[in-house]
NUBAFI-872629 format. One record per residue (C-alpha): x, y, z. Coordinates in nm, 2 decimals. Each point is the difference from the previous one (the first is absolute). Example, Ala and Ser with C-alpha at 12.3 -4.5 7.8 and 13.67 -1.06 7.14 Angstrom:
REM NUBAFI-872629
+--------+--------+--------+
:      X :      Y :      Z :
+--------+--------+--------+
:   1.23 :  -0.45 :   0.78 :
:   0.14 :   0.34 :  -0.07 :
+--------+--------+--------+
This chain:
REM NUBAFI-872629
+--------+--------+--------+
:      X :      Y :      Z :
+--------+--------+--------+
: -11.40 :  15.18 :  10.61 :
:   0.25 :  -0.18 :  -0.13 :
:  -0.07 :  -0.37 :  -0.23 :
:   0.10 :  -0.30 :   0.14 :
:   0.20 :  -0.21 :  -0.22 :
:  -0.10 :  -0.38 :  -0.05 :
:   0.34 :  -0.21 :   0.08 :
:   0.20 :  -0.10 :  -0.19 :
:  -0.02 :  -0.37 :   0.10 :
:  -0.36 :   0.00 :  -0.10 :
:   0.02 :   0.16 :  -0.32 :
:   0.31 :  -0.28 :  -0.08 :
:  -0.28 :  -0.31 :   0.15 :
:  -0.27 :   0.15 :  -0.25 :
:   0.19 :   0.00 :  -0.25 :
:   0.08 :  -0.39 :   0.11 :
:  -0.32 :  -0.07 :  -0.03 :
:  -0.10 :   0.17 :  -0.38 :
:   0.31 :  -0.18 :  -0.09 :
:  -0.15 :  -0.30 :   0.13 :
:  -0.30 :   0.03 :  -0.10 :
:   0.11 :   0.06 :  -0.33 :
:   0.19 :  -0.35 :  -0.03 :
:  -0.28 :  -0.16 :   0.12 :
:  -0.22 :   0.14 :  -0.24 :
:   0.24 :  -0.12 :  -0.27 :
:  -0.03 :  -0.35 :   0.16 :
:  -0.41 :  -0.03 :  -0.04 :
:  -0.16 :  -0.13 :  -0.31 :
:  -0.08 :   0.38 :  -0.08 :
:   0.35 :   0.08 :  -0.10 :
:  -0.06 :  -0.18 :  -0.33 :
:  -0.26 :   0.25 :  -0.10 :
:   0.33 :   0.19 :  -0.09 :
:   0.10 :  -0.23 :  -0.28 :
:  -0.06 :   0.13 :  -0.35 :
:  -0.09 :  -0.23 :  -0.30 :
:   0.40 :   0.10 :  -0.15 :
:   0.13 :  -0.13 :   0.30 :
:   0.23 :  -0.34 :   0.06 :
:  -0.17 :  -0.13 :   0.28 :
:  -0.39 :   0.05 :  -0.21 :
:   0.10 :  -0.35 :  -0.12 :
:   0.00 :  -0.13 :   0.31 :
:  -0.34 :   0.15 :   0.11 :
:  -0.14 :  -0.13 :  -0.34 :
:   0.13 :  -0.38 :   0.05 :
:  -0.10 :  -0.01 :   0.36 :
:  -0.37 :   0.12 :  -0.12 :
:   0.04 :  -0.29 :  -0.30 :
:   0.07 :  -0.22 :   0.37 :
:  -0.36 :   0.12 :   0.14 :
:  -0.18 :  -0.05 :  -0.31 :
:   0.18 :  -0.39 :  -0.11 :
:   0.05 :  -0.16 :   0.41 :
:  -0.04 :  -0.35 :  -0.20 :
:   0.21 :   0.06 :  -0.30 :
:   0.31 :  -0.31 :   0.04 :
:   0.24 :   0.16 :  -0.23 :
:   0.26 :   0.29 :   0.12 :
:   0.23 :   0.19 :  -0.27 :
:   0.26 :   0.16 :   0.19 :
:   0.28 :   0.22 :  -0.13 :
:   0.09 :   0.34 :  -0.12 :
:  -0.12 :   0.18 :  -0.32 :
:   0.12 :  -0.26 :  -0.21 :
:  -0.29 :  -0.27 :   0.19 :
:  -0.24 :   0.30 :  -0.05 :
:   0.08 :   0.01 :  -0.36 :
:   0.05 :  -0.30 :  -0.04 :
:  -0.26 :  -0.21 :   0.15 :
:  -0.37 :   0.00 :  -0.23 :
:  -0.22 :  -0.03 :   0.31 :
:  -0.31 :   0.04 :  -0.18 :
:   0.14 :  -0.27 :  -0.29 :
:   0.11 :  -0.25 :   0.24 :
:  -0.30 :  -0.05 :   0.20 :
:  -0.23 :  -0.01 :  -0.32 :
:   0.15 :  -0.29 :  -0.12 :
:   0.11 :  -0.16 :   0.35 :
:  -0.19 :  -0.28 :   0.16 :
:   0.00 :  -0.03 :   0.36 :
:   0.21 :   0.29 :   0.06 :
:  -0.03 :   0.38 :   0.05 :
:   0.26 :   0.23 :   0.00 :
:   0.08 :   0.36 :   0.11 :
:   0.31 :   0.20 :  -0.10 :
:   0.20 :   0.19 :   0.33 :
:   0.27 :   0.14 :  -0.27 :
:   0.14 :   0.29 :   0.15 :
:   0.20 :   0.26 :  -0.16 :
:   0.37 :  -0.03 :   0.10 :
:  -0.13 :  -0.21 :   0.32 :
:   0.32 :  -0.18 :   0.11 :
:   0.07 :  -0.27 :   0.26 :
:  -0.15 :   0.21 :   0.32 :
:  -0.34 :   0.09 :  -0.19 :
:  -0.04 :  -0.35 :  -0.18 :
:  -0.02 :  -0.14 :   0.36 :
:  -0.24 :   0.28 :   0.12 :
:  -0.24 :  -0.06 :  -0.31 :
:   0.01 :  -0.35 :   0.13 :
:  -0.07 :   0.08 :   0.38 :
:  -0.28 :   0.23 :  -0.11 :
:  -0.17 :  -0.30 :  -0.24 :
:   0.00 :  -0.21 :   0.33 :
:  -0.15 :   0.26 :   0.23 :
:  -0.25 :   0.07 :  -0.25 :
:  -0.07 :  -0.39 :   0.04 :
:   0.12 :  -0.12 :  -0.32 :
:   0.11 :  -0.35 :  -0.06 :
:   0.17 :  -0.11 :  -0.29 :
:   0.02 :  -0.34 :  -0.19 :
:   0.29 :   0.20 :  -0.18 :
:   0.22 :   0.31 :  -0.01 :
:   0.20 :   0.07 :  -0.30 :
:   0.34 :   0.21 :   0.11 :
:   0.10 :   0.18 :  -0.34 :
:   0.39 :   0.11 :   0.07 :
:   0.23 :   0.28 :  -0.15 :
:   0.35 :   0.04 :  -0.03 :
:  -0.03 :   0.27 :   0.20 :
:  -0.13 :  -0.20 :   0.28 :
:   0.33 :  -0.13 :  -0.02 :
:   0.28 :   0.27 :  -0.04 :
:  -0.09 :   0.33 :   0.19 :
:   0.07 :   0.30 :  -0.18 :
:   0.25 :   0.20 :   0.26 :
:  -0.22 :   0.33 :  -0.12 :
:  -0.29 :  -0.13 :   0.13 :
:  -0.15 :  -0.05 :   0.34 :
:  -0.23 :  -0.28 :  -0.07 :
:  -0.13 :  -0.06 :   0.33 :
:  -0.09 :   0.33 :   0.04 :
:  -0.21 :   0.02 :  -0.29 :
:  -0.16 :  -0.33 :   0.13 :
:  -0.10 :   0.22 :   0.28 :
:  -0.11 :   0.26 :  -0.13 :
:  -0.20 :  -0.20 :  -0.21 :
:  -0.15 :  -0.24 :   0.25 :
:  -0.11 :   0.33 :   0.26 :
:  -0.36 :  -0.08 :  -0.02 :
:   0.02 :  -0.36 :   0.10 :
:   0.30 :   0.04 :   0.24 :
:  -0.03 :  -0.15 :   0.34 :
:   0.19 :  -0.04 :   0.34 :
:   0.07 :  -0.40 :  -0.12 :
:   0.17 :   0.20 :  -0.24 :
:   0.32 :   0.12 :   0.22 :
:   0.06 :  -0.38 :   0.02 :
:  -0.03 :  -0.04 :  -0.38 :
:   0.31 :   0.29 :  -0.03 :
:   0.21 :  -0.16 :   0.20 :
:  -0.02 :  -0.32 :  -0.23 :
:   0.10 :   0.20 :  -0.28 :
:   0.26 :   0.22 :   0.09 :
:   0.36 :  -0.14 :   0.10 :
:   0.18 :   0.21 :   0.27 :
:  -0.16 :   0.21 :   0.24 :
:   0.09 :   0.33 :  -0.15 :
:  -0.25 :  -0.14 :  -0.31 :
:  -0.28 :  -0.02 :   0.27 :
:   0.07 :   0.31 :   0.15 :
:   0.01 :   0.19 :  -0.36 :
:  -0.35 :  -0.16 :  -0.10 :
:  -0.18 :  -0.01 :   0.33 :
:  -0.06 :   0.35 :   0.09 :
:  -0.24 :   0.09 :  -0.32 :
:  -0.18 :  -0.30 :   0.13 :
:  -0.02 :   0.15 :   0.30 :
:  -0.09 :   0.37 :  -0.07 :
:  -0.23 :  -0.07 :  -0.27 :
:   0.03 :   0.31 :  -0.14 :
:   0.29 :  -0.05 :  -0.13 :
:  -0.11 :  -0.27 :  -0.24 :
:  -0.29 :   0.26 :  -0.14 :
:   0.24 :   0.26 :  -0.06 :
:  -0.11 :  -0.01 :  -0.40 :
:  -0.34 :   0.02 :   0.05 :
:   0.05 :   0.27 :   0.22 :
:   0.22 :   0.16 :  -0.17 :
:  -0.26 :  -0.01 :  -0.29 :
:  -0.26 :   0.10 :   0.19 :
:   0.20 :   0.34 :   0.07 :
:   0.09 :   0.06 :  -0.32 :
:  -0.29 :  -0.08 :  -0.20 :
:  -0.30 :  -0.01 :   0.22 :
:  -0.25 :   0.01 :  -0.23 :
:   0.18 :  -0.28 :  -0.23 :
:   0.05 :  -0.27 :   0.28 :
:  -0.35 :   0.05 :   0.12 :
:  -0.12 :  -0.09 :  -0.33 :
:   0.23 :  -0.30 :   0.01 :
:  -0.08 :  -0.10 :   0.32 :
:  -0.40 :   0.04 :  -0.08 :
:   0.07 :  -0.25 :  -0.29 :
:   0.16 :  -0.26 :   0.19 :
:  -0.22 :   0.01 :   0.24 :
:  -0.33 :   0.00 :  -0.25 :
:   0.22 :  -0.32 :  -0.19 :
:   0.03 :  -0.19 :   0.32 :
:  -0.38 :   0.05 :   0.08 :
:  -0.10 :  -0.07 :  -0.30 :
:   0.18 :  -0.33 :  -0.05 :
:  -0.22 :  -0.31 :  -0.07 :
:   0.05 :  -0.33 :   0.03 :
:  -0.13 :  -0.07 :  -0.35 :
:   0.11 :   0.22 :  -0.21 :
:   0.37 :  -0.06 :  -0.22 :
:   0.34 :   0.06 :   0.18 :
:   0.25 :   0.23 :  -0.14 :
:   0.24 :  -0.20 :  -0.19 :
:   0.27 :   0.09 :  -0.27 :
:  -0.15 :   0.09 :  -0.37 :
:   0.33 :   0.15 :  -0.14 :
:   0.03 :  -0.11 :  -0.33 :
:   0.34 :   0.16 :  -0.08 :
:   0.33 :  -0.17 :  -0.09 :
:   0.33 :   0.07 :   0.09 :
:   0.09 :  -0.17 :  -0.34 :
:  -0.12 :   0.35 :  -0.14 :
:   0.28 :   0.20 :   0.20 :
:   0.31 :  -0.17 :  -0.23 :
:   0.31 :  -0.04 :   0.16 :
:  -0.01 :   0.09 :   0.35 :
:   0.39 :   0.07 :   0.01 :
:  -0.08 :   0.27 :  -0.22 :
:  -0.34 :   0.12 :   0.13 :
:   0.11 :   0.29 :   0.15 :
:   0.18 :   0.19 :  -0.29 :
:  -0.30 :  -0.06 :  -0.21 :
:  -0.22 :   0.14 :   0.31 :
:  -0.01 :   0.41 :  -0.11 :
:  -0.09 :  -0.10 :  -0.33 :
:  -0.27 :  -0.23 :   0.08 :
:  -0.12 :   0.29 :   0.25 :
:   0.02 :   0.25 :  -0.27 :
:  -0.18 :  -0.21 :  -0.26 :
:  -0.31 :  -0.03 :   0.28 :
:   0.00 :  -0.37 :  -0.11 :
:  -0.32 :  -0.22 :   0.08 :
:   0.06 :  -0.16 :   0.39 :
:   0.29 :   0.23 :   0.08 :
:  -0.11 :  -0.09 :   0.40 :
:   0.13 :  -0.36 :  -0.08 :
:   0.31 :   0.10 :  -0.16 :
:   0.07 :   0.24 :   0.31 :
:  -0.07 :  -0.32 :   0.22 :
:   0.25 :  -0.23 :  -0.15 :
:   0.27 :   0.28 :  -0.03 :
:  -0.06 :   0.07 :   0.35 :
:   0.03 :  -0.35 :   0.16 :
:   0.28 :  -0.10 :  -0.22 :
:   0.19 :   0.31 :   0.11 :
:  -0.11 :  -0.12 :   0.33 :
:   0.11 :  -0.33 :  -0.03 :
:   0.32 :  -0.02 :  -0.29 :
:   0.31 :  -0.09 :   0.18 :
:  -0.09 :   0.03 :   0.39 :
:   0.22 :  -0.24 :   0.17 :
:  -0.19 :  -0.31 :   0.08 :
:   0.05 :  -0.32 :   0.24 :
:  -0.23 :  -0.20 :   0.23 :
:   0.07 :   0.14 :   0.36 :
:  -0.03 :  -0.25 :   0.28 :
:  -0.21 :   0.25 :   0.22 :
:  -0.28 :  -0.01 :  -0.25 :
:   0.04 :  -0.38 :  -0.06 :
:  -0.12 :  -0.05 :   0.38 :
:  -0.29 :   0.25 :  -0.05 :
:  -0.12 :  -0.20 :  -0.29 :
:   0.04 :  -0.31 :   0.18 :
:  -0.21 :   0.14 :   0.29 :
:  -0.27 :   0.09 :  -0.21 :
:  -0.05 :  -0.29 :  -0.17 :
:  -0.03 :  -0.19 :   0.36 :
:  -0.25 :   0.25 :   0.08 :
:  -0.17 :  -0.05 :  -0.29 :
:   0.05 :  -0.35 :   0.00 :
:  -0.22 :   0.00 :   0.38 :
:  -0.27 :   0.17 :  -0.21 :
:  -0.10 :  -0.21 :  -0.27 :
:   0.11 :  -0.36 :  -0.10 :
:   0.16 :   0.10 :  -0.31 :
:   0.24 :   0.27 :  -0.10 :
:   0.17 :   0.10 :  -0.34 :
:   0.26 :   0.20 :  -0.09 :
:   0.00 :   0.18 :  -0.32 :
:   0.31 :   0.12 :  -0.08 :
:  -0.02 :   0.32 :  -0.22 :
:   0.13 :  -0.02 :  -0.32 :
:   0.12 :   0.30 :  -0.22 :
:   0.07 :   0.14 :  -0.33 :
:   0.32 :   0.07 :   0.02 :
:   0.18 :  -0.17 :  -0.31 :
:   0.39 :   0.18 :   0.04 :
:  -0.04 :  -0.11 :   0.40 :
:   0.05 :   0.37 :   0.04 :
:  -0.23 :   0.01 :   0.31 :
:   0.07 :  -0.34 :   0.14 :
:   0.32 :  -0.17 :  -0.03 :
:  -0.01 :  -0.36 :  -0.09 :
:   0.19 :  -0.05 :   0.33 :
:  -0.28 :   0.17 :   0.19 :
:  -0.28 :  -0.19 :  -0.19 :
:   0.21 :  -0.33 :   0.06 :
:   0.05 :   0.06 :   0.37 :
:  -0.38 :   0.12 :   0.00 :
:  -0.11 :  -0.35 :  -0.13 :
:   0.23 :  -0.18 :   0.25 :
:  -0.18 :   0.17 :   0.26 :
:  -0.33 :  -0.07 :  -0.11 :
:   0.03 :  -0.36 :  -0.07 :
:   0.16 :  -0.02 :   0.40 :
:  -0.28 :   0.18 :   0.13 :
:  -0.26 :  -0.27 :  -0.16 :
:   0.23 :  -0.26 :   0.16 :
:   0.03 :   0.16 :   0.33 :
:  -0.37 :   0.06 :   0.10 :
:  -0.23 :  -0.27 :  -0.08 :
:  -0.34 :   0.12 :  -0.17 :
:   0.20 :   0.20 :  -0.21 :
:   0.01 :  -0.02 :  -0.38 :
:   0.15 :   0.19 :  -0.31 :
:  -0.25 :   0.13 :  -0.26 :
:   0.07 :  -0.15 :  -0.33 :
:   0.22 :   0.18 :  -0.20 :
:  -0.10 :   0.22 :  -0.27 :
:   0.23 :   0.06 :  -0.32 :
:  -0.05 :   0.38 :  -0.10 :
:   0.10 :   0.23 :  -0.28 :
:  -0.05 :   0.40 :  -0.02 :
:  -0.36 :  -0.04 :  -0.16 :
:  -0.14 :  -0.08 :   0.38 :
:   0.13 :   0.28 :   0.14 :
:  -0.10 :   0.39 :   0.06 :
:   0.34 :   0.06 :   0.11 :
:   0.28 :  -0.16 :   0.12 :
:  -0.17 :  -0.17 :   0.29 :
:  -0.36 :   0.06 :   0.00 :
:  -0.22 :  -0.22 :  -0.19 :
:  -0.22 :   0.10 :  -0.28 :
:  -0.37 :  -0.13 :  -0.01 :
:   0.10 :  -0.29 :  -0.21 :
:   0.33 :  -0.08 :   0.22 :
:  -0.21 :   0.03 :   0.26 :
:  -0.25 :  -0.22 :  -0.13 :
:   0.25 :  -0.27 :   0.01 :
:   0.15 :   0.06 :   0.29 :
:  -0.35 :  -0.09 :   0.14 :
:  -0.10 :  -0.26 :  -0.17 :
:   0.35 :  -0.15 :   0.08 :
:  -0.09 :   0.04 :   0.37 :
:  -0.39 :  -0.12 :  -0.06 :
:   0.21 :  -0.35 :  -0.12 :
:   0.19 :  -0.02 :   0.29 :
:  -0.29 :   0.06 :   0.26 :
:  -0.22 :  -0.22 :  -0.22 :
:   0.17 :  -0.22 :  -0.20 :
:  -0.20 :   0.15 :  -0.32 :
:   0.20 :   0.03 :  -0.30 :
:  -0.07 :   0.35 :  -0.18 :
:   0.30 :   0.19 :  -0.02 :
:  -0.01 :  -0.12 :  -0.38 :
:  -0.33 :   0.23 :  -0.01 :
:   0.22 :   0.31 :   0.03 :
:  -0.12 :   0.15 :  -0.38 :
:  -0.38 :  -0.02 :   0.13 :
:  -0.17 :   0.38 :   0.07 :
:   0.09 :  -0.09 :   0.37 :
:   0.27 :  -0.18 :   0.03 :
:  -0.07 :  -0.33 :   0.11 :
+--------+--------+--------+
């Protein structure tokens, strides 16, 4: 007796379906189960559990690594008053995934008394190298939501931009291609991640210290950074004390030295989007423009920086509510590297911010233990 054959139009509708089925899947809450502790969008997780556990705190730090580094959290709301403060840093977070850090703040029913916007050059002058937005989306996958479609189209500029970006927002599965890929190739090493971010996020409490920056280390240390790199094998070969740092600062300033730089117009109206939307958050907003060690202007022309502060100041003009942080004069001994803040750069960083949000004086505490 000869087999009957299933059609071939139901085979091709069941396979629909897993496909389907599969998208959905990567749509539910469960999807984030896939994230391991090394990944990007962990940071995310971990600042929307710091959201659960502090609904009343009135302060918001938003901004990439350099507000994660940055910002003494734990410092800042020892010696504050009336105000408590969480930081939303995100690694490499640009314009799209500041204002989705925001969003999720406001579903989590936060309400500010102030958010403090910490801004990079890079936030400025994309890199042609480097998708941006597409790393904000593949960082922001566990907190993504249909609003979210409308939140693209405010941040790309031609159609062709929202028809590059949409689809991974769409099939879901493209934007956990890394963890799936790691969950391939290393099963048993992303299941151990992903087991420790998930025992980290259940085992957050809402009294216990947040992480904040303890890095000690001074770019001071590295010498010239013009000539960093020629003195790199030997500094390798020699196994000298904090060789991770020196790696760091060679890296960034490779990174960094002599990329073209100027204020594009497309990011000018991003920035002045988010600080309306920030602005319709909380009565007060200030802008912390990042500063940098960078003493040759190597990685920041003085044109750029100069067209940077123009910007700045017309933003605090534009959009009422909005206010510049004080500025803060710098020199290599508060850095870790060329951007990052060390603990005591840091340290007044904060208590330069604590000052503006409460009109205490204490940056001039900067040489105490912690800063302020």
């Amino acid at each position: 007796m000869a087999k009957r054959l299933v059609p071939g139009w139901i085979l091709n509708l069941a396979l629909g379906a897993a496909c389907l089925a599969a998208v959905a899947w990567f749509w539910s809450p469960a999807a984030a189960a896939l994230i391991s502790i090394d990944s990007g969008s962990a940071q995310v997780l971990l600042r929307k559990r710091l959201c659960e556990l502090h609904p009343k705190a009135n302060v918001l730090v938003l901004g990439n690594s350099l507000a994660g580094e940055g910002f003494l959290v734990n410092a800042f709301n020892a010696k504050a008053r009336q105000h408590f403060a969480l930081n939303l840093g995100v690694p490499s977070a640009h314009w799209f995934l500041l204002e989705r850090m925001a969003a999720m703040a406001r579903e989590e029913g936060m309400r500010p008394a102030v958010i403090v916007l910490m801004t990079a050059p890079e936030h400025f002058s994309e890199r042609k190298d480097f998708d941006f937005l597409a790393n904000d989306l593949a960082l922001a996958k566990p907190i993504l939501t249909l609003s979210d479609f409308e939140r693209l189209g405010a941040q790309v500029s031609t159609p062709l931009d929202y028809a590059n970006h949409a689809p991974p927002m769409l099939l879901r599965p493209m934007l956990y291609s890394g963890e799936l890929r790691g969950a391939m190739l290393s099963p048993t090493a992303h299941r151990r991640q992903m087991e420790t971010l998930r025992t980290r996020l259940a085992t957050m409490r809402a009294d216990e210290p947040m992480v904040e920056n303890g890095n000690a280390f001074t770019v001071c240390d590295a010498g010239p950074l013009g000539t960093l790199a020629e003195r790199a094998p030997a500094l390798r070969a020699s196994a000298v004390p904090n060789l991770a740092d020196y790696e760091r600062i060679l890296a960034g300033y490779n990174a960094r030295a002599g990329v073209p730089m100027a204020v594009d117009t497309r990011d000018l109206r991003r920035f002045r989007r988010l600080l309306r939307i920030l602005r319709a958050m909380a009565p007060r907003v200030i802008v912390a423009p990042a500063v940098a060690y960078d003493p040759e202007f190597t990685q920041y022309p003085a044109a750029f920086r100069a067209e940077m502060a123009r910007a700045h100041a017309a933003a605090a003009r534009e959009v009422p509510g909005v206010e510049l942080a004080p500025t803060l004069a710098t020199d290599c001994t508060d850095f870790m590297d060329t951007v990052h803040f060390n603990r005591k750069g840091a340290a007044r960083f904060t208590g330069s911010i604590l000052e503006a949000v409460e009109g205490l004086k204490v940056i001039e505490g900067a040489g105490h233990d912690d800063g302020l």
